[in-house]
Gaussian input, Z-matrix of N, CA and C with variables (Angstrom, degrees):
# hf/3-21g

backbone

0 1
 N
 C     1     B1
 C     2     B2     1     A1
 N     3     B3     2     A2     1     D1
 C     4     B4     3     A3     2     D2
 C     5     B5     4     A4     3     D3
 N     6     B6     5     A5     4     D4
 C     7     B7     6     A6     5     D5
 C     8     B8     7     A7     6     D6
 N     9     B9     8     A8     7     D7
 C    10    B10     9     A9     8     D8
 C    11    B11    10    A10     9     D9
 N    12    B12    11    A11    10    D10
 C    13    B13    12    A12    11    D11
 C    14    B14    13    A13    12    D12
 N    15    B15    14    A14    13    D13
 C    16    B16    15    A15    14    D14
 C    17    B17    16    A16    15    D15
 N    18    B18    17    A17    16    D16
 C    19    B19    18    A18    17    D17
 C    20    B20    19    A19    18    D18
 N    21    B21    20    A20    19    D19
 C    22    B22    21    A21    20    D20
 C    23    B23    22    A22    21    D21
 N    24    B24    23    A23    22    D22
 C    25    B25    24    A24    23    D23
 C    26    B26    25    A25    24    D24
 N    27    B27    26    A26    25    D25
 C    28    B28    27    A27    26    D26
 C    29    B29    28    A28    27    D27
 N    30    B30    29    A29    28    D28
 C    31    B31    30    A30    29    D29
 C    32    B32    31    A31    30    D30
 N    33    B33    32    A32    31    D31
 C    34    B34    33    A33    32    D32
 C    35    B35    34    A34    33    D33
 N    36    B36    35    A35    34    D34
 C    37    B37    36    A36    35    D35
 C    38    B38    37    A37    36    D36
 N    39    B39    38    A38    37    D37
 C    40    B40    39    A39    38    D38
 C    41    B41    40    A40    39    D39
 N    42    B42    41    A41    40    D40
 C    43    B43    42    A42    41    D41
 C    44    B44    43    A43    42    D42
 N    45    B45    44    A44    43    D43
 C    46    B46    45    A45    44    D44
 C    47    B47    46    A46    45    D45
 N    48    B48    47    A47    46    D46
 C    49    B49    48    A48    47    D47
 C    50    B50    49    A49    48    D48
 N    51    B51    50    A50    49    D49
 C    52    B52    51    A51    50    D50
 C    53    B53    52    A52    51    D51
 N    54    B54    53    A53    52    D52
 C    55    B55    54    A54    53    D53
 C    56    B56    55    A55    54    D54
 N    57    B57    56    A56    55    D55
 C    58    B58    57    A57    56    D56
 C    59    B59    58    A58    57    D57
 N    60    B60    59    A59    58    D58
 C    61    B61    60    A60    59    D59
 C    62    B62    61    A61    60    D60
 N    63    B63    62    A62    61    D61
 C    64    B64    63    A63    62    D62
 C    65    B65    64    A64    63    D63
 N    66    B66    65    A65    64    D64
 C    67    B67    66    A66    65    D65
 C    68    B68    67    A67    66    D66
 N    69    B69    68    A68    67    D67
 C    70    B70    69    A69    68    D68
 C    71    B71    70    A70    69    D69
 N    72    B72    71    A71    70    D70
 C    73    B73    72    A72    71    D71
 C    74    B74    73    A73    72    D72
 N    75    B75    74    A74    73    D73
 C    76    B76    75    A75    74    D74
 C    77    B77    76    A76    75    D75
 N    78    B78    77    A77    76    D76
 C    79    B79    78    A78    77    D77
 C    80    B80    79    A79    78    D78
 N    81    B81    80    A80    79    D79
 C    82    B82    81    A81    80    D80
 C    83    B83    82    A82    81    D81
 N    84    B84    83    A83    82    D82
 C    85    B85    84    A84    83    D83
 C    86    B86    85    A85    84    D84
 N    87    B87    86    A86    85    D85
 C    88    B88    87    A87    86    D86
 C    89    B89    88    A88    87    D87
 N    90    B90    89    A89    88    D88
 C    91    B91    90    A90    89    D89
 C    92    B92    91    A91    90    D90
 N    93    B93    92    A92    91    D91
 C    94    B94    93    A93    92    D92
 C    95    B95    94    A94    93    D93
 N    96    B96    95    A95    94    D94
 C    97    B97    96    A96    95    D95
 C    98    B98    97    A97    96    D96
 N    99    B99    98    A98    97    D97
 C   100   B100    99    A99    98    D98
 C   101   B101   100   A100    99    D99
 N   102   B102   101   A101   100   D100
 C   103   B103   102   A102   101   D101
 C   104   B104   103   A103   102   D102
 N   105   B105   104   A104   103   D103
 C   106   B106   105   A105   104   D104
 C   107   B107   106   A106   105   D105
 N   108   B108   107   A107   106   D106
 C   109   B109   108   A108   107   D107
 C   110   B110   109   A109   108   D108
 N   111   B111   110   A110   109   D109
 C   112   B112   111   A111   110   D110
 C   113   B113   112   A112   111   D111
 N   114   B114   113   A113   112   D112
 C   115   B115   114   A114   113   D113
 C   116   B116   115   A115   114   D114
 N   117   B117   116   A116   115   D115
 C   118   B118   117   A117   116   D116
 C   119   B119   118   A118   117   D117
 N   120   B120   119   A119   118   D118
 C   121   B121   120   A120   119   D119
 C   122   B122   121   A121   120   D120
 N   123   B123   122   A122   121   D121
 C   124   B124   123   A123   122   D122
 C   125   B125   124   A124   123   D123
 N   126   B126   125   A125   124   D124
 C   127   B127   126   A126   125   D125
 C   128   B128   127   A127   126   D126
 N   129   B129   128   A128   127   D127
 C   130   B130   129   A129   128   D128
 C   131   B131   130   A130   129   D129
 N   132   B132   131   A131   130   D130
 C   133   B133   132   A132   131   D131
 C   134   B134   133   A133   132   D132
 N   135   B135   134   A134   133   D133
 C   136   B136   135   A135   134   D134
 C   137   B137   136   A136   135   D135
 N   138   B138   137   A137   136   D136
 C   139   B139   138   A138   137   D137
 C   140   B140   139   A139   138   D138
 N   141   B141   140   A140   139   D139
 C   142   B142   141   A141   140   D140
 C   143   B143   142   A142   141   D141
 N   144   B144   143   A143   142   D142
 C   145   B145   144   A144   143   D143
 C   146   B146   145   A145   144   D144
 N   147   B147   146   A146   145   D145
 C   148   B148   147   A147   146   D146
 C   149   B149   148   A148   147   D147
 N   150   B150   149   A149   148   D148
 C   151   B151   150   A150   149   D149
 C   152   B152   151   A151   150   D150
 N   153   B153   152   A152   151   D151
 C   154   B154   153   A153   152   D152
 C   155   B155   154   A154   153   D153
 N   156   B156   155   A155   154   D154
 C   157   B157   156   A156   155   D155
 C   158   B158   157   A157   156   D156
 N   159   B159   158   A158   157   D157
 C   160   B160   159   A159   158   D158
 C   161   B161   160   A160   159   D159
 N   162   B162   161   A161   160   D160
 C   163   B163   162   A162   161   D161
 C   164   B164   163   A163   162   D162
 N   165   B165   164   A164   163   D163
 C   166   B166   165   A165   164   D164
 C   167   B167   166   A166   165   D165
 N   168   B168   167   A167   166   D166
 C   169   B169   168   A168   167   D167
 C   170   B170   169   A169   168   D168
 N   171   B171   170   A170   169   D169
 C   172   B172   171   A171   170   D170
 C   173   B173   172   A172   171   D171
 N   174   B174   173   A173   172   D172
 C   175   B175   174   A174   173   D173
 C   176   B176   175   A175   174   D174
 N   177   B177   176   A176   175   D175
 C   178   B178   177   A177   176   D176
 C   179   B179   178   A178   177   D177
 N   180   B180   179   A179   178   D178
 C   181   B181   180   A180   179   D179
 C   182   B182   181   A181   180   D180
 N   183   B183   182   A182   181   D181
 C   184   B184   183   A183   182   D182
 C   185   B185   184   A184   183   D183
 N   186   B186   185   A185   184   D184
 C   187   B187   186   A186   185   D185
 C   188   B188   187   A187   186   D186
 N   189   B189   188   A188   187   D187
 C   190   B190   189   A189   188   D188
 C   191   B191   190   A190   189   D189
 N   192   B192   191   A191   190   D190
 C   193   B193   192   A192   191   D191
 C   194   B194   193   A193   192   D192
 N   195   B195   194   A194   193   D193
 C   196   B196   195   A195   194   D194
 C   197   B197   196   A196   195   D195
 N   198   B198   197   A197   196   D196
 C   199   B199   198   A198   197   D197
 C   200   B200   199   A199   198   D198
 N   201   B201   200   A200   199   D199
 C   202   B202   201   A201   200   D200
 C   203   B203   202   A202   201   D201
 N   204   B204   203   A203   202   D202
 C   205   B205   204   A204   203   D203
 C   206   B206   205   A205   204   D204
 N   207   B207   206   A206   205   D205
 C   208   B208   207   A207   206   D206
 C   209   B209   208   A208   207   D207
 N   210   B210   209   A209   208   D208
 C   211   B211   210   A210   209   D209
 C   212   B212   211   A211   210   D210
 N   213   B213   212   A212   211   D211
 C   214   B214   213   A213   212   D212
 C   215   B215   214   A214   213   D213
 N   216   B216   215   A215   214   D214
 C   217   B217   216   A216   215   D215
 C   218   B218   217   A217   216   D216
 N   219   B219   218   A218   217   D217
 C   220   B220   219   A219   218   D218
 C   221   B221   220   A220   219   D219
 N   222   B222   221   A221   220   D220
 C   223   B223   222   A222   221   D221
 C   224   B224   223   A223   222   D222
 N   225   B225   224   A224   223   D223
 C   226   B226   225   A225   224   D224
 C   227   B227   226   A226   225   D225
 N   228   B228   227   A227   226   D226
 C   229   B229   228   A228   227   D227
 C   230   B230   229   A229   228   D228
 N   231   B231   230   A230   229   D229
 C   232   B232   231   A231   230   D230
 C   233   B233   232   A232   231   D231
 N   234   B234   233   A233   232   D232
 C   235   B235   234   A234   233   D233
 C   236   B236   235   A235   234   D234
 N   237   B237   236   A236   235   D235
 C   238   B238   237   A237   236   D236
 C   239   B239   238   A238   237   D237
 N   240   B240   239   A239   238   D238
 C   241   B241   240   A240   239   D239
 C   242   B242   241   A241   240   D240
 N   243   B243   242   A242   241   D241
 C   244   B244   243   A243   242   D242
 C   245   B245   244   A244   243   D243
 N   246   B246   245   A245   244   D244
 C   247   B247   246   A246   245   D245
 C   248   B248   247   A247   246   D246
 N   249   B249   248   A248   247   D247
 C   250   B250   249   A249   248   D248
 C   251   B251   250   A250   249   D249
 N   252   B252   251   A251   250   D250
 C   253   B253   252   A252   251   D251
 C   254   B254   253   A253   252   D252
 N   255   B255   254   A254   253   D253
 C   256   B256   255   A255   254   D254
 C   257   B257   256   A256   255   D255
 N   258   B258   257   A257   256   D256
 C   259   B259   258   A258   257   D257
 C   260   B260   259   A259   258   D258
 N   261   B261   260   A260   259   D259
 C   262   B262   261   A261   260   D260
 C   263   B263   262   A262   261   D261
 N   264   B264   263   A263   262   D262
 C   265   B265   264   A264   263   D263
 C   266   B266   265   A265   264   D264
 N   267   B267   266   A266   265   D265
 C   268   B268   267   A267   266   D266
 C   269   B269   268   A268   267   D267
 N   270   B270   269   A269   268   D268
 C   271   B271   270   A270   269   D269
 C   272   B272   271   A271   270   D270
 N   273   B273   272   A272   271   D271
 C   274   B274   273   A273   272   D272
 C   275   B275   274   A274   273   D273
 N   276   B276   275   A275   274   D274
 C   277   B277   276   A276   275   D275
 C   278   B278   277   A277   276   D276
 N   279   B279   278   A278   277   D277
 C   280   B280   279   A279   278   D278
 C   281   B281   280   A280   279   D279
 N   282   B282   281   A281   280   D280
 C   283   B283   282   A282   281   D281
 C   284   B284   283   A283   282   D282
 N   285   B285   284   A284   283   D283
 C   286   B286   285   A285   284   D284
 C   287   B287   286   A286   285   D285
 N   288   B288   287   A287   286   D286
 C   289   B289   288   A288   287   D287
 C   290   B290   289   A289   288   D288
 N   291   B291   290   A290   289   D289
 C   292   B292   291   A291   290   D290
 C   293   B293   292   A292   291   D291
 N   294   B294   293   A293   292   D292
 C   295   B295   294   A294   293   D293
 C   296   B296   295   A295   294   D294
 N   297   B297   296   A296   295   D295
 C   298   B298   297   A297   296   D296
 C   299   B299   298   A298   297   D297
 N   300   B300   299   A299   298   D298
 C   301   B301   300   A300   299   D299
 C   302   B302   301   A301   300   D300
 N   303   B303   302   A302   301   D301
 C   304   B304   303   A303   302   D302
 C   305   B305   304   A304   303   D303

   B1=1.4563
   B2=1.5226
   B3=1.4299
   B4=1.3617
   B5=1.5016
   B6=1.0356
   B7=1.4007
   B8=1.5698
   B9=1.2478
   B10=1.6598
   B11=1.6479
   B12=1.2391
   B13=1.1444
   B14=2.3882
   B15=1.0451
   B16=1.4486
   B17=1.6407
   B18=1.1119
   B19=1.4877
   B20=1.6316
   B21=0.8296
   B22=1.8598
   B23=1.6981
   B24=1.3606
   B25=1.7313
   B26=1.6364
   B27=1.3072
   B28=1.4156
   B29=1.3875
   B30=1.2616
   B31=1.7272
   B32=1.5848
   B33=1.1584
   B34=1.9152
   B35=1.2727
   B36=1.3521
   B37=1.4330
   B38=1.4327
   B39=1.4626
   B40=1.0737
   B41=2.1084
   B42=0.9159
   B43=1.3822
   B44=2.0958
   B45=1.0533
   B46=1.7109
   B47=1.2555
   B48=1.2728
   B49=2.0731
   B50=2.2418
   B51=1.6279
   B52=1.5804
   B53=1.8109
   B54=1.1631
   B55=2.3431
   B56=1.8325
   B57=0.9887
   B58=1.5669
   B59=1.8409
   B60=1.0626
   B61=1.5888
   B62=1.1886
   B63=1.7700
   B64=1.3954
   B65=1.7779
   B66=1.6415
   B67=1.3391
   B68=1.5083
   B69=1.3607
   B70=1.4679
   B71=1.0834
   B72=1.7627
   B73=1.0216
   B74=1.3739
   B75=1.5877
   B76=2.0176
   B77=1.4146
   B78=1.5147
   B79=1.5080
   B80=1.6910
   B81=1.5910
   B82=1.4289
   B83=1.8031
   B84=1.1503
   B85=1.6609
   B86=1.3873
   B87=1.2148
   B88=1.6754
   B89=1.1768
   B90=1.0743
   B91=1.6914
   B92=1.7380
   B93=1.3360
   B94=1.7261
   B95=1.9225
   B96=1.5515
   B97=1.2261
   B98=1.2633
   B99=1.5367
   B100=0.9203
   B101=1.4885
   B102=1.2089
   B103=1.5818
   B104=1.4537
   B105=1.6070
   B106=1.3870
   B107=1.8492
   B108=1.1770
   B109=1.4977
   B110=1.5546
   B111=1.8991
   B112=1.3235
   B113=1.7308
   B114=1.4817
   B115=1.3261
   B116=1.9698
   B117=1.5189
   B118=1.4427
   B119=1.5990
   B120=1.0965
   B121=1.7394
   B122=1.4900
   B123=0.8178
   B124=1.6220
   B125=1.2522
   B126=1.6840
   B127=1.3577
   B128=1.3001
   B129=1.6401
   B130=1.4408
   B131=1.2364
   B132=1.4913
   B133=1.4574
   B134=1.5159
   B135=1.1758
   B136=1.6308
   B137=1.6256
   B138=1.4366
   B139=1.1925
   B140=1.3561
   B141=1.7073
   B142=1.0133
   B143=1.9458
   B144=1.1250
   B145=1.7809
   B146=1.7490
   B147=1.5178
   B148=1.2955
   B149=1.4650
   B150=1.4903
   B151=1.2917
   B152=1.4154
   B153=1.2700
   B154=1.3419
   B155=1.5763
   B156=1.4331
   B157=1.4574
   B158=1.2419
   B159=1.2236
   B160=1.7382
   B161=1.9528
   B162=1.2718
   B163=1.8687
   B164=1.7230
   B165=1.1206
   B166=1.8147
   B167=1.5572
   B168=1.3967
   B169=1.1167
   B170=1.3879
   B171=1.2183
   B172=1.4248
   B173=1.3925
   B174=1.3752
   B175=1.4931
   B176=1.4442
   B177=1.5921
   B178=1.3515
   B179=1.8922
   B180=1.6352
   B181=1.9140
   B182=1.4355
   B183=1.0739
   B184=0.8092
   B185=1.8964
   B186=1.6664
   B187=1.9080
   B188=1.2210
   B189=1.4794
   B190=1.3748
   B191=1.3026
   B192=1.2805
   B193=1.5903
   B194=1.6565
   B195=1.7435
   B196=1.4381
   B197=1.6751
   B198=1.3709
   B199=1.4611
   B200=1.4726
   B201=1.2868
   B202=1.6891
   B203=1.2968
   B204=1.8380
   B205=1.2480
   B206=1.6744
   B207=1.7164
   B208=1.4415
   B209=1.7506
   B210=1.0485
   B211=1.7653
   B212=0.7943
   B213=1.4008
   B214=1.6049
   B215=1.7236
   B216=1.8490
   B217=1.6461
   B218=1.4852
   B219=1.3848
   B220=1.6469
   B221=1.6641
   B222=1.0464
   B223=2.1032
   B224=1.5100
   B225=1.0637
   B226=1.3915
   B227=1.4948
   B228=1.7822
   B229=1.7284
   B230=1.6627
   B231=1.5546
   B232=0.9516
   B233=1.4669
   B234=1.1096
   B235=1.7235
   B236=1.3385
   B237=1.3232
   B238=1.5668
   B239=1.3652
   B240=1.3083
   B241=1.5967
   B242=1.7422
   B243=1.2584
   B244=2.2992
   B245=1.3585
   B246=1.5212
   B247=1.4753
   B248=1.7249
   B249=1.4738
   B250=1.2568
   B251=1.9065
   B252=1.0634
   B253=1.2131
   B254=1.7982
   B255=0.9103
   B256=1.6700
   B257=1.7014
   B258=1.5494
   B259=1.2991
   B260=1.6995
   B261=1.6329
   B262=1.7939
   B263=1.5542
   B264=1.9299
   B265=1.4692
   B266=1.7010
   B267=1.4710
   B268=1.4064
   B269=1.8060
   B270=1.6396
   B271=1.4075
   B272=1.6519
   B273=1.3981
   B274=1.4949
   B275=1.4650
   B276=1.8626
   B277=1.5947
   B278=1.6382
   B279=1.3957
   B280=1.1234
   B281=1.4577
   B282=1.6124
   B283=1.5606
   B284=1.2719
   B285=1.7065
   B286=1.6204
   B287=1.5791
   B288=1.0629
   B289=1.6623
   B290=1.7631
   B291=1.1808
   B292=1.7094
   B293=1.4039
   B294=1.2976
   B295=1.5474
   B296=1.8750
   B297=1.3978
   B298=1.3747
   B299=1.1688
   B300=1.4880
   B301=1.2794
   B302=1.1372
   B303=2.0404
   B304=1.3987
   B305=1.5972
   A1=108.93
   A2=111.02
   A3=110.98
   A4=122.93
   A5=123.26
   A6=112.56
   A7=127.83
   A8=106.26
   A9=116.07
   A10=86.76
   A11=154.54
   A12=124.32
   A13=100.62
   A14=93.33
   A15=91.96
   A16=124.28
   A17=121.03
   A18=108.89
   A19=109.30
   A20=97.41
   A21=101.71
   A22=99.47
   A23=89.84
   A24=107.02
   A25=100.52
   A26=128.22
   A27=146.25
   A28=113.24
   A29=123.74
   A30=141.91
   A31=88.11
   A32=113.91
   A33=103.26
   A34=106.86
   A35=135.04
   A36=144.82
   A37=130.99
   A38=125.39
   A39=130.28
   A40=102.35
   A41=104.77
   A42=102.72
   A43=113.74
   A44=104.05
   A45=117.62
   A46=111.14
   A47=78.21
   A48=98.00
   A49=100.78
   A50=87.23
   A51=90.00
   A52=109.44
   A53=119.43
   A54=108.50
   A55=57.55
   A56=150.83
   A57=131.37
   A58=111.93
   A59=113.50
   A60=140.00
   A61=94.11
   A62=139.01
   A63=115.47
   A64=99.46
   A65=110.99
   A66=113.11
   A67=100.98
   A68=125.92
   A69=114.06
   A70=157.49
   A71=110.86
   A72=125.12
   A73=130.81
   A74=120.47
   A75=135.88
   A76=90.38
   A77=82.17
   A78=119.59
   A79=97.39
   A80=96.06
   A81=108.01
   A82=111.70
   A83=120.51
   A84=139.89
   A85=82.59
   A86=104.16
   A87=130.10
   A88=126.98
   A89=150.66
   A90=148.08
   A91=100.10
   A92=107.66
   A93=120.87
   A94=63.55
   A95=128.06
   A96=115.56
   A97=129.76
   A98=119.75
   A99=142.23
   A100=123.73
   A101=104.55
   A102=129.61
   A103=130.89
   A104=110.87
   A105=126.07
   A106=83.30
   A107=142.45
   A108=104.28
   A109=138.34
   A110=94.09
   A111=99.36
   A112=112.51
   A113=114.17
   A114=109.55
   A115=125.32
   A116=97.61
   A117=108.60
   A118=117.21
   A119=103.99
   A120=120.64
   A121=88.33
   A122=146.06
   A123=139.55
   A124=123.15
   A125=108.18
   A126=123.15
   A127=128.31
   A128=105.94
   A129=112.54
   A130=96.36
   A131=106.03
   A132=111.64
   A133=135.11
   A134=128.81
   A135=109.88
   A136=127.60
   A137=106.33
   A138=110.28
   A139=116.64
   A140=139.42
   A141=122.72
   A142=140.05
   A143=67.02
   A144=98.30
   A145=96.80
   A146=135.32
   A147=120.28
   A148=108.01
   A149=126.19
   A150=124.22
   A151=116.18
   A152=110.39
   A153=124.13
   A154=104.39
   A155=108.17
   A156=123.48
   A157=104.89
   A158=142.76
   A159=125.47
   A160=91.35
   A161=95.26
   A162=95.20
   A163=97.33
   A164=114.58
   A165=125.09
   A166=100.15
   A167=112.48
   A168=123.17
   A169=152.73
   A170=101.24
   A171=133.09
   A172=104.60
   A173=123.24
   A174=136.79
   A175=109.90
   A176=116.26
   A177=138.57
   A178=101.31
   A179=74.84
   A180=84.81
   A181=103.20
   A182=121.48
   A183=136.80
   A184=125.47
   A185=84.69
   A186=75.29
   A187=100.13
   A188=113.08
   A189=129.13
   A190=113.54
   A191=109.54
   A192=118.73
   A193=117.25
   A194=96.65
   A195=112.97
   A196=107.27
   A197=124.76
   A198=132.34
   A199=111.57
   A200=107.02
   A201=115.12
   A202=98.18
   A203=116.23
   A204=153.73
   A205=109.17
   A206=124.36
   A207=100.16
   A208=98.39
   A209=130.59
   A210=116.84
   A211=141.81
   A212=118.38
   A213=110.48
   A214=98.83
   A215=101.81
   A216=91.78
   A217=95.84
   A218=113.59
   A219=113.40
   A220=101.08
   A221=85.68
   A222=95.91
   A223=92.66
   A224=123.29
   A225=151.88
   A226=105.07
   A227=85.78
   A228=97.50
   A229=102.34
   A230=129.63
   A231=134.87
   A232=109.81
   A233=114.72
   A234=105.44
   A235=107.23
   A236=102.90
   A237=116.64
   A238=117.54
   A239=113.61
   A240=112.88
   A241=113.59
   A242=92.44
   A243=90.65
   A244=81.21
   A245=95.25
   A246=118.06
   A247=97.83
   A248=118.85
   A249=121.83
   A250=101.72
   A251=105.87
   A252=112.13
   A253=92.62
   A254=137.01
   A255=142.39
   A256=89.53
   A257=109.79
   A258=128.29
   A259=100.97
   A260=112.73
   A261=107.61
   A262=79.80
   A263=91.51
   A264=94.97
   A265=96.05
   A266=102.92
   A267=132.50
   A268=119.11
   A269=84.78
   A270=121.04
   A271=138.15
   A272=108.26
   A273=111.23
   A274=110.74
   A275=103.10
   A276=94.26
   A277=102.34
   A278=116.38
   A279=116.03
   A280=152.67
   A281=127.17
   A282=128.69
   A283=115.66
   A284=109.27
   A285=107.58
   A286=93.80
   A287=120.78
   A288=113.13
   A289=110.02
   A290=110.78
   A291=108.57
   A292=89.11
   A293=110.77
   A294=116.73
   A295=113.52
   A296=99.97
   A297=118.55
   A298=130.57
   A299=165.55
   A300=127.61
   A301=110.31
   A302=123.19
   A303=126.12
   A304=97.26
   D1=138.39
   D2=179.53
   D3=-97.88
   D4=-177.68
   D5=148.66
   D6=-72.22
   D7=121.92
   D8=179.58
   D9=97.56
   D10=-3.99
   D11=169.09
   D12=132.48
   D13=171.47
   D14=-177.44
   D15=-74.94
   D16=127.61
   D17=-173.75
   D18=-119.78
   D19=177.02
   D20=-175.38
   D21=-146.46
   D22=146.89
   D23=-171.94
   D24=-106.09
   D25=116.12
   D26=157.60
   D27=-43.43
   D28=137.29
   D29=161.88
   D30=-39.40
   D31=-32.11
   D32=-164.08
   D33=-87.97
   D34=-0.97
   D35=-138.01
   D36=67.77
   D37=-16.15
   D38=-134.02
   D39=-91.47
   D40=104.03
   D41=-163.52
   D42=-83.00
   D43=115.08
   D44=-168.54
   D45=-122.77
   D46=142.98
   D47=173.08
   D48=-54.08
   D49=117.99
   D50=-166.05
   D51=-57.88
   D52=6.61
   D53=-162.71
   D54=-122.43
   D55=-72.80
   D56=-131.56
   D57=-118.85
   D58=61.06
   D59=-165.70
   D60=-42.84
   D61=-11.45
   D62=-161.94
   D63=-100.95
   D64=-3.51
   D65=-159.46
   D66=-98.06
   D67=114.03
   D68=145.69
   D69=-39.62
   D70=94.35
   D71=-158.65
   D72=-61.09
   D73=-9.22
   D74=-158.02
   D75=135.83
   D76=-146.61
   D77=-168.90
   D78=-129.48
   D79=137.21
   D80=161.87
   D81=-97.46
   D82=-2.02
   D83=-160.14
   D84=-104.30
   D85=148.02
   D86=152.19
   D87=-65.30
   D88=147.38
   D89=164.89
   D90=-25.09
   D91=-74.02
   D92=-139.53
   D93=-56.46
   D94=-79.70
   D95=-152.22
   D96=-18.80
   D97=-62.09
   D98=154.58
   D99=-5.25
   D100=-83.87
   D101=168.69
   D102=-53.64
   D103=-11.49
   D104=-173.77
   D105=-124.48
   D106=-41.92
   D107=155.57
   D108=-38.70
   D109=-61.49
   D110=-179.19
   D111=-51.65
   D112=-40.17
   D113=174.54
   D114=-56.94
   D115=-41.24
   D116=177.09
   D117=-65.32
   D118=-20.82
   D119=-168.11
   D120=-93.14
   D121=-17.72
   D122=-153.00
   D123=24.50
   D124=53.03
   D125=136.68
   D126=-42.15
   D127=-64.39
   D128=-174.08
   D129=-123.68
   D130=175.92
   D131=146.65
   D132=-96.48
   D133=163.68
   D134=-170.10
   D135=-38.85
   D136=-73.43
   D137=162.40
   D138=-28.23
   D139=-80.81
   D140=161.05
   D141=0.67
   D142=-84.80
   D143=179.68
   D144=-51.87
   D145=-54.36
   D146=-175.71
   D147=-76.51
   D148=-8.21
   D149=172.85
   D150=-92.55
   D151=31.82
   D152=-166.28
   D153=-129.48
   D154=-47.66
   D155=169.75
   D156=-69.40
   D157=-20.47
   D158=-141.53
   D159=-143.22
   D160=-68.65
   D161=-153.21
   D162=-80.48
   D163=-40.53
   D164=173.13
   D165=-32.49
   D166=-85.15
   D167=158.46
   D168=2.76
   D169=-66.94
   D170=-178.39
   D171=-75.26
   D172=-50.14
   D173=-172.48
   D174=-80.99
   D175=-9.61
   D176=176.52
   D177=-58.12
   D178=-54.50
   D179=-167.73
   D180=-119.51
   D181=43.01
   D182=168.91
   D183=26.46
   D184=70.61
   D185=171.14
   D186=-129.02
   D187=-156.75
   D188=-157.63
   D189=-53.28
   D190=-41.97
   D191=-155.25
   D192=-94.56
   D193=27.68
   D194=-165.64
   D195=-93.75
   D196=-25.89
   D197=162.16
   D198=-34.92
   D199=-45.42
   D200=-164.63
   D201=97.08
   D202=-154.98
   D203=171.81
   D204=-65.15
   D205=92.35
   D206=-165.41
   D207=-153.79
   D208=159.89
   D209=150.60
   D210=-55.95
   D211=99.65
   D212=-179.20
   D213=132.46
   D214=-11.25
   D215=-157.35
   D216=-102.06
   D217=176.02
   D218=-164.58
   D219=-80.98
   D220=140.83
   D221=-174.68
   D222=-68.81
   D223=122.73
   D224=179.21
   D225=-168.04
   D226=106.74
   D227=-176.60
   D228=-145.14
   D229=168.00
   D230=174.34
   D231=-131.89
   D232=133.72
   D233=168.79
   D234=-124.45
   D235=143.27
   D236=-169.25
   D237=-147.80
   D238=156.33
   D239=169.28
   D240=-100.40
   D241=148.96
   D242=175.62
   D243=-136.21
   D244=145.66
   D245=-178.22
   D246=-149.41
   D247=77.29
   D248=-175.14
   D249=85.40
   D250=-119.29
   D251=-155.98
   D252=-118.38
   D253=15.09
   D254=-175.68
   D255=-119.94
   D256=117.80
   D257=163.22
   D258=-91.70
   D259=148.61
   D260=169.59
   D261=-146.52
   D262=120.53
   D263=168.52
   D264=-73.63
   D265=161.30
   D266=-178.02
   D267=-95.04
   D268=-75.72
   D269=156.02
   D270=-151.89
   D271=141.55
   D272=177.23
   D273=-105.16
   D274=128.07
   D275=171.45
   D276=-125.44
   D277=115.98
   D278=146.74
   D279=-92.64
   D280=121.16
   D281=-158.19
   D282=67.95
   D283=21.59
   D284=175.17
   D285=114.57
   D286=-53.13
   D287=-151.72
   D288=-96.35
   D289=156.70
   D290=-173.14
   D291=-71.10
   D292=145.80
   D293=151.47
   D294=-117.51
   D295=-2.26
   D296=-173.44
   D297=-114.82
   D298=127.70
   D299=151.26
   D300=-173.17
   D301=110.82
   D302=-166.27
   D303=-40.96

């Protein structure tokens, strides 16, 4: 059981609330995926596109990490490599400290 109820993933990918198949259920993709399409597709540009995943978001529901990148704001950073449209997180540090790191 998921959150919001049971969903089922389509031959097409397309992942839906399982009793009402026409409703979009999330994402079956990961963040980095996500963000290295929209980047590969030239939707956005990087910057963009990760301020879309991360600070959009955040300021949505308002928590900490809604300032963005700023002085004063809590070090919460990611470093990563893009090679086309494939993001590989590296490392995640949140409030200063790694919480991440191949």
């Amino acid at each position: 059981m998921h959150i919001g109820g049971r969903v089922r993933l389509t031959e097409e990918g397309r992942l839906c609330v399982a009793e009402r198949p026409e409703l979009l259920a999330g994402s079956a993709q990961m963040l980095p995926w996500g963000i290295g399409k929209l980047v590969g597709s030239g939707i956005a540009d990087l910057r963009t596109a990760w301020d879309m995943a991360s600070v959009r978001p955040a300021r949505f529901i308002g928590t900490s990490g809604s300032g963005g990148l700023k002085p004063g704001a809590a070090a919460d950073l990611v470093l990563f490599d893009i090679h086309g449209r494939d993001i590989s997180i590296l490392r995640t540090v949140k409030d200063g400290k790694t919480v991440y790191a191949v």
